[in-house]
N, C-alpha and C positions, 0 to 999 in steps of 0.2 A: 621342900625347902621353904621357909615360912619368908613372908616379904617383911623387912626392918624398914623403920621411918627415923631418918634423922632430920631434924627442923632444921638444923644449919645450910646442909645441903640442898633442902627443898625451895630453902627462902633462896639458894644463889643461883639456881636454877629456873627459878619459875620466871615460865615467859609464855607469849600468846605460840600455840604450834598448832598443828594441824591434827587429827585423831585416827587419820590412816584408815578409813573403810575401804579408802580405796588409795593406790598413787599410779599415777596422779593423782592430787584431794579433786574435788569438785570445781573448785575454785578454778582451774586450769578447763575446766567443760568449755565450749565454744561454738558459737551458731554457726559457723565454718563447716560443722559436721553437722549431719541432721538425717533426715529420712531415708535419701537415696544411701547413704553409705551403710544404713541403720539394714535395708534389704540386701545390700552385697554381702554386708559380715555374715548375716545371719543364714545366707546360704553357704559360704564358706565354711562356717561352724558344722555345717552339716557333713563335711568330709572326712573329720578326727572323730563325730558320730559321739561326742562328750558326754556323759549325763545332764540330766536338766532340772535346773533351781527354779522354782516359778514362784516370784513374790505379788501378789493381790493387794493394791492400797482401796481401803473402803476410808474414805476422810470427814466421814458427819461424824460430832459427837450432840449429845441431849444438853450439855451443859459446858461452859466454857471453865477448862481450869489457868487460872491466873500467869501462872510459870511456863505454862507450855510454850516450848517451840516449833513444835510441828506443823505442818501443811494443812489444818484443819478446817471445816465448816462445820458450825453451830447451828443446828437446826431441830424444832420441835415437831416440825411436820416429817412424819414417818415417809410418805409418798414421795419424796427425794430421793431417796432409794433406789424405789421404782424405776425413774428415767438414768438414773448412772448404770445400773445392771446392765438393763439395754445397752450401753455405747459401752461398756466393757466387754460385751459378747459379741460388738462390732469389732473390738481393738482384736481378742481372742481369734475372730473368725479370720481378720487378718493377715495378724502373725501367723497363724496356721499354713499360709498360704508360702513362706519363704522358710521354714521348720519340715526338719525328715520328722515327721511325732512317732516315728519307731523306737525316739530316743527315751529313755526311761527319765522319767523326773524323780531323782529319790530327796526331794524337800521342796515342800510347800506354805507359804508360808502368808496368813492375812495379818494383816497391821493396819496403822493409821494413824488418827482417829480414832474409830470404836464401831472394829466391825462387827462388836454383836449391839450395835443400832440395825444390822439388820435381821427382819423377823424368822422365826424356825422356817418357815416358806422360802424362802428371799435365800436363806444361806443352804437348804435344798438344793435349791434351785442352781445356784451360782457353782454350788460342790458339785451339779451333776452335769454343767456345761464344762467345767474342766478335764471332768474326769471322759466324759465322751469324746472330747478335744483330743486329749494328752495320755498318755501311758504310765499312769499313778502307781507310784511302788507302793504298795500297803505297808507294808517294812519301813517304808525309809521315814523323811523326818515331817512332820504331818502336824504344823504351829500355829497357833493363833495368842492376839494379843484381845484381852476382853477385859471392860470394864465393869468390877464386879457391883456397882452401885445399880446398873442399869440390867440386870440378866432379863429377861422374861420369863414365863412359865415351863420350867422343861428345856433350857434353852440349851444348859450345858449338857444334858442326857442329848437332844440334837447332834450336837460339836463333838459328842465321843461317839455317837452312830454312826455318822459319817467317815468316820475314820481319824478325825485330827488325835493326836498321841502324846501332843508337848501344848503348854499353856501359860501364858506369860499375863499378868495383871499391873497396875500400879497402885501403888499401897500410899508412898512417898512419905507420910510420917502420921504418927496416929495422935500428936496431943491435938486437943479440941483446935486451941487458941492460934496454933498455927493450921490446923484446916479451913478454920474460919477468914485468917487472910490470904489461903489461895483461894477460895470458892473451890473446897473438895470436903464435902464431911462421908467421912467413911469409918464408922464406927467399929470398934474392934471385933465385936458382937458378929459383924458382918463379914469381916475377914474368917473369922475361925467358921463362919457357918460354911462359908465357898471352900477353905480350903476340905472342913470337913468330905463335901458331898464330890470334891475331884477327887480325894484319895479312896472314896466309894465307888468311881467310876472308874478307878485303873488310869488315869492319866500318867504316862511312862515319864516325864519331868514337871516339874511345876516351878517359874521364877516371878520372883518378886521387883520388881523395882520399888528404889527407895532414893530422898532428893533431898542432900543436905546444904543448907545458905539458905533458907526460906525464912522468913519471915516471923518473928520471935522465938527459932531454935535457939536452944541454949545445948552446950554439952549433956548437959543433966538430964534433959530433956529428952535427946537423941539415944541419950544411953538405953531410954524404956524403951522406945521403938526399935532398937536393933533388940532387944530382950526377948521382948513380944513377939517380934519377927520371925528369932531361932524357935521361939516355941511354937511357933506358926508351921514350922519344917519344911522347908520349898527345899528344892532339891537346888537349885541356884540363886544366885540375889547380885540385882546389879542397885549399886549405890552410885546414882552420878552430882556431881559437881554442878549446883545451881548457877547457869549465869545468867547476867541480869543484863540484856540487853534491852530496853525500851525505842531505843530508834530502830533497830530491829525487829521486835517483836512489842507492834503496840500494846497488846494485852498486857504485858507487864508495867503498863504505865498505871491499873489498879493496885498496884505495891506502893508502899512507901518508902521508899529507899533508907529512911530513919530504921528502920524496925529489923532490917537483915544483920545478922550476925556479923563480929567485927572480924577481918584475915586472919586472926589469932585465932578465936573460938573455932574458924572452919579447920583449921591446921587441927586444933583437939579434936574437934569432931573426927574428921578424919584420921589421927591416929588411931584414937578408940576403938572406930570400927575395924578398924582393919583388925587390932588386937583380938576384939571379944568374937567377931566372924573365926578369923584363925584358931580360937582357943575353941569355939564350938567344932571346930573339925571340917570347919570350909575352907579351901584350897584358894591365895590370892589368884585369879588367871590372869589379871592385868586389866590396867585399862576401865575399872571402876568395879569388874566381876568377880564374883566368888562362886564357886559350885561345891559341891560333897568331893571327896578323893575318889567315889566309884562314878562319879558322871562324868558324861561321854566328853564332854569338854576335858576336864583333867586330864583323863586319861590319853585323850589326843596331844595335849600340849605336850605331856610327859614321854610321845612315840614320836615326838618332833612333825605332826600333822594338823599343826591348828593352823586356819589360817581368817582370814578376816571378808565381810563383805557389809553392804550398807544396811544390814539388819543387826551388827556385827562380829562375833567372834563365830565360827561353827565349823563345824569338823568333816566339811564336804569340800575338801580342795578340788580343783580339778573338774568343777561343774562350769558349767553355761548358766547364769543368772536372765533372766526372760521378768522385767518387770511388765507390771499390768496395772493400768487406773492412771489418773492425775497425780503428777510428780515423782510416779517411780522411775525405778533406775535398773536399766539393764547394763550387764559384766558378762560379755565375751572373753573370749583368751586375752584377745587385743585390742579391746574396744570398747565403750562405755557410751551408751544413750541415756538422756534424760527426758522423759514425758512434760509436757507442758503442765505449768503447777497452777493455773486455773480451770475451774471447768469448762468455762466458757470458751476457751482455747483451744481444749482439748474437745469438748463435742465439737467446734468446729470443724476443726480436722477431721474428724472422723464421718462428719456428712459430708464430708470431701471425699470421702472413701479413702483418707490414707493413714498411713502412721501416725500418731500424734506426736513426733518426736522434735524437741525443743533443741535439743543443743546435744555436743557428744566431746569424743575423744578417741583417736585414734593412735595408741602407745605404738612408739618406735622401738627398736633393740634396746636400746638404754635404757629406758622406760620398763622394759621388760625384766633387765637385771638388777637394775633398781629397785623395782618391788616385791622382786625374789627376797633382798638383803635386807629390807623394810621389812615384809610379813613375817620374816624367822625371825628378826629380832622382838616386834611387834606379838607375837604371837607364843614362841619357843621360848625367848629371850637367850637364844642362841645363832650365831651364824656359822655354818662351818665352810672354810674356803674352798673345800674338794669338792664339794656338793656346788656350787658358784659357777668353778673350775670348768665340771666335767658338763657343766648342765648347756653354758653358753662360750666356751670355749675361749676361755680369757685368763690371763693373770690375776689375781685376785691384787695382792699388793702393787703389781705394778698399774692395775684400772683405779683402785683406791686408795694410791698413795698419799693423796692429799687427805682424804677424810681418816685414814688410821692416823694419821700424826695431827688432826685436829681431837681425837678421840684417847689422846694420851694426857692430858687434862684432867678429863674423867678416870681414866684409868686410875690417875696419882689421887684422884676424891673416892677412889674405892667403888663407883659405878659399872666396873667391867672389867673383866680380865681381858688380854691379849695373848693368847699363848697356844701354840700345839693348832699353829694356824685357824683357830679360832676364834672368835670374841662370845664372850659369856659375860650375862649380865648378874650380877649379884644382887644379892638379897635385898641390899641398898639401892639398888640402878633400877629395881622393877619397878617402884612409884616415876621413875623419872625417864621409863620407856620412849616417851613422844621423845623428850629431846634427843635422846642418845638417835632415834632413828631419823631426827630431824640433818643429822649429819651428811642421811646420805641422801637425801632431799636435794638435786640442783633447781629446782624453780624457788625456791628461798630467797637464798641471796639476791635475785631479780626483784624479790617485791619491796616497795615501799616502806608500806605499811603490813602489818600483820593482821586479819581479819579473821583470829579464830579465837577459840575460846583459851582460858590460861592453862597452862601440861598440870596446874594442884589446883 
């Protein structure tokens, strides 16, 4: 079912929401919870014996890109490395200690940053302290993000030795004129060489990221880069939505706020893409991503099995999330830690001999049903009430009376049906997911202000 864009509805629509990696969002984390609670879940988890997601944040990049939001250090000295290994293989050792590791991890996954900053040595090494640690499915989902400006010699022949299976890079846009004002020149030359030598090496997916509202995009403009992209052939592509926070993220205070594209142009932009991705035969999944009709992401949304976590969309419901490194984030069944997002915080803790764990979240029942109704529509863009019903033993209508009759609004704008005790989201409603599930969000109304980015 291909996703339709109508501008009327998106301009009446758009508003600041939350992106759902998780719900509660982040926002709701709280130093309330923290280490001691961070060791009781984690042996608890060990009872239902779940399988296990292990996410590695490596956070140095060689070079600062302008737009970035992330948790990152800019560092030219390689030997930084060095001393984080070490206190990730303290944080590993551990976790270990409060983990049954009889529990099979079937997804693995390095981010950041740019963790091929570190050397073929280094990610050896790192690969063979987890896998001695933890019970690594060879099979399961085995991910890294890598920047391909920065490879080394032999680096990605390394990265398929070891076992990783899936490979995610950032592209973001290829005219010169806009790489020049993020500080990213990644010449197309370059792309086609990487993607060349991963479809020689068997890599089982390949995605792209791409970042539209930058800095002298024009639609014109963007058209080549999604052109060039399909001719590129990732097996997924995620296009996000540039926002431009400077009080937030000072790095973007090298932008000139003159030079970013006007709400219109991103409205075209973003029609377009959607258009020519779907006409090449990429599946909307929601939420900024496209994959093939045969990738596993599709095919899980379409079995009503997608579900969402802070790496985002993946098709391993039902895991234990075990974050590792400065500022990651572990997902229990019922519980959510955050690592401290400096290093300096985080090696503290750790020559303390303990968790480095900054803040957390402990979900109540509601919280629980809530993000049942959140991820299926988030994810499926369907809810169905039996399945609600049977899971936590409640009324559907009579628990969300109030939200189905705020959601008949939408309904009469064509964003969802109501019917056959389900809500289904229409071809129309899937650009404007966030709000539709922002419905059944009750920490909303509580807030003041709104502190996320806008749902277009």
């Amino acid at each position: 079912m291909k996703t339709l864009f109508n501008k009327e509805l998106i301009e009446k629509y758009d508003r600041p929401g939350p992106r759902y990696t998780s719900y509660p969002p982040a926002t709701e984390f709280h130093t309330g919870v923290g280490k001691e609670d961070y060791k009781r879940k984690l042996l608890e988890s060990n009872k239902k014996k779940r399988p296990l997601s292990i996410y590695v944040h490596i956070p140095f990049c060689e070079s600062a890109c302008w737009f970035c939001g992330c948790n990152v250090i800019i560092s030219h000295r390689k030997d930084v490395s060095r001393k984080y290994l070490d206190y990730l293989y303290k944080e590993i050792d551990l976790i270990s200690q409060y983990l049954d590791l009889s529990r099979p991890v079937v997804q693995l996954h390095w981010g950041g940053g740019t963790p091929n900053f570190l050397t073929n040595e280094e990610m050896r090494e790192l690969y063979g302290k987890l896998s001695q640690t933890f019970q690594i499915d060879k099979e399961g989902e085995i991910s890294i993000e890598i920047d391909p400006r920065y490879l080394s010699e032999g680096q990605l022949e390394t990265i398929r030795d070891l076992g990783f299976n899936r490979i995610s890079m950032g592209l973001q846009d290829l005219d010169e004129e806009v790489q020049r004002a993020i500080n990213r020149i990644q010449p197309e030359s370059l792309m086609k060489e990487v993607m060349k030598r991963l479809r020689e090496l068997n890599f089982k997916s390949i995605n792209i990221d791409l970042i539209y509202g930058l800095p002298y995009q024009t639609p014109e403009k963007f058209k080549r880069t999604i052109e060039k992209t399909i001719e590129l052939n990732p097996d997924r592509v995620a296009v996000y939505n540039f926002a431009y926070v400077p009080w937030l993220k000072p790095l973007q205070r090298k932008i000139d706020p003159n030079t970013l594209p006007p709400p219109e142009d991103k409205l075209k932009i973003l029609e377009m893409t959607i258009e020519l991705f779907q006409k090449a035969g990429y599946l909307y999944i929601g939420m900024d991503h496209f994959a093939k009709a045969e990738d596993e992401l599709s095919i899980a949304q379409q079995n009503g099995t997608l579900w969402r976590n802070f790496q985002g969309y993946t098709t391993k419901k039902g895991v234990d999330l075990i974050g590792i490194g400065a500022t990651s984030i572990s997902m229990l069944e019922d519980a959510y830690f955050q690592n401290y997002k400096t290093i300096r915080e985080y090696y503290l803790a750790l020559d303390n001999m303990d968790l480095p764990t900054m803040r957390g979240y402990i979900l109540n029942e509601e919280d629980l049903i809530r993000r049942e109704v959140i991820m299926d529509l988030m994810c499926n863009f369907r809810c169905e009430f039996d399945k609600i019903e049977n899971t936590f033993g409640i009324s559907f209508e009579d628990h969300f009376e109030a939200e189905l009759s705020k959601l008949k609004e939408m309904e009469e704008d064509g964003l969802l049906e109501i019917k056959d005790r389900s809500i289904r989201v229409s071809p129309m409603g899937r650009l404007l997911i966030r709000n539709i599930a922002m419905v059944f969000d009750q920490y909303l109304p509580q807030k003041k202000e709104l502190r996320f980015s806008r749902t277009i």
